[in-house]
N, C-alpha and C positions, 0 to 999 in steps of 0.2 A: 504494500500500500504506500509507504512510502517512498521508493523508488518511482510511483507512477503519479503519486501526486505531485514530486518533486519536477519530473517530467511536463506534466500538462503544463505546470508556474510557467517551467523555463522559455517553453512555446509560446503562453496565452496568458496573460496576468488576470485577463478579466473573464476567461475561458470558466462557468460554473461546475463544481466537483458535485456530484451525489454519491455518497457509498452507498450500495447495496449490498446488504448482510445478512447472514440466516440468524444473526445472535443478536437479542433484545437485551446483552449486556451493556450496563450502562456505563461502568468502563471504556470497552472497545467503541463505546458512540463518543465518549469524551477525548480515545487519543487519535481516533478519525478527526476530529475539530479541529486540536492541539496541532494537527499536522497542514490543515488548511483545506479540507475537504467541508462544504458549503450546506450539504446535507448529506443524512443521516436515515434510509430507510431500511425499515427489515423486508427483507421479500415475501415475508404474507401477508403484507399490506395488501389492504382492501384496493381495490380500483379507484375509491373518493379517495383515501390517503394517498396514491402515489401523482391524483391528480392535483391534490393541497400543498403537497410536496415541491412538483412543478412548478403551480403559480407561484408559492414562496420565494422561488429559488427566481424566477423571472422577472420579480418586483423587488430582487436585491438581497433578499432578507435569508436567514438561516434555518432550515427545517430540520427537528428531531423527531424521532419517533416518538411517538407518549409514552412507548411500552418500553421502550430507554432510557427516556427519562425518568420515566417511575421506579423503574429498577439502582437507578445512581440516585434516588434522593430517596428510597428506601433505605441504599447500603449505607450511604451519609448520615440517615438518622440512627439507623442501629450502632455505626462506629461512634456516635455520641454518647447513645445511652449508655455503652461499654466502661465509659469513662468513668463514670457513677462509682463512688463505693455502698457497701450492701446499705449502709445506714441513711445516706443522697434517696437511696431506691424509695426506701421507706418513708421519708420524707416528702420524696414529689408524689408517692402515693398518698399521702395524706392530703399534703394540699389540692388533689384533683379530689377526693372528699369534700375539698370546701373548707377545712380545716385553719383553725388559725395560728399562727407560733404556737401562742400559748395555751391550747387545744392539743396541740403536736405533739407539744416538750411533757404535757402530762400524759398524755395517753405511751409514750416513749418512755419518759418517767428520767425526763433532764430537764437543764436550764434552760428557759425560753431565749435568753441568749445562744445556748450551744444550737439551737435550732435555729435563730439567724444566721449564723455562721453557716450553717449547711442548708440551708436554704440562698444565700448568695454564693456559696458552693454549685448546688443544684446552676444555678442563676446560668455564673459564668459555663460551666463545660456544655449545658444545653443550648449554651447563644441567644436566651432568650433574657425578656426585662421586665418581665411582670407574673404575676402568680398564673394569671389566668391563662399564658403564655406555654408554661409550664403545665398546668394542669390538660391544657392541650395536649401537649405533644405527648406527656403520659399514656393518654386515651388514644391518641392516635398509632403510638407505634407497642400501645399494649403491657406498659408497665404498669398503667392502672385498671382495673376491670369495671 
């Protein structure tokens, strides 16, 4: 792929790249980008995606597949939650509860300080700025039920 992207540049600067891939890794759709390839289809795209695709790519703009993208903003979310220690876990599951510090820190059975602390723990490694933020991504990627 690279060898033949390199190729097209050297030819045509304004020449449009689409990769077509049988893998909805969202990976391999991120180092096809990285490499200067314009879009991003998998081939069991439907007939409207590879014609959305198209128009994208002909009005300038960059097309990924959704089922690539989904898959690299899945993998991004689970490499965050990872970051967590067991106690973080327990924590952003309370606060998807609704739960407040000092709700937290008793039912935990610590200082509603040490619960700030790891609730702006939680904060930073999820890149998020607010409780509600947090209690989101919980529910969404399943550490909360």
């Amino acid at each position: 792929v690279e060898d033949a992207v390199a190729n097209v540049r050297r030819k045509s600067a304004t020449t449009r790249i689409c990769a077509l891939s049988s893998h909805t890794h969202g990976e391999l759709m991120q180092h096809c980008l990285g490499l200067g390839v314009d879009a991003y289809v998998v081939k069991d795209s439907s007939l409207q995606e590879l014609r959305a695709a198209i128009k994208t790519l002909g009005a300038g703009d960059r097309y990924v597949d959704p089922r690539a993208a989904a898959s690299l903003r899945h993998k991004r979310s689970s490499d965050r939650a990872k970051r967590l220690s067991q106690r973080e876990i327990e924590v952003v599951r309370l606060i998807a509860e609704g739960l407040s510090n000092r709700e937290i820190g008793r039912r935990l059975v610590v200082a509603e300080k040490t619960i700030r602390n790891h609730v702006s723990n939680v904060f930073v490694k999820l890149r998020v700025n607010t409780r509600s933020q947090a209690a989101v991504y919980a529910i969404r990627t399943g550490l909360a039920s």
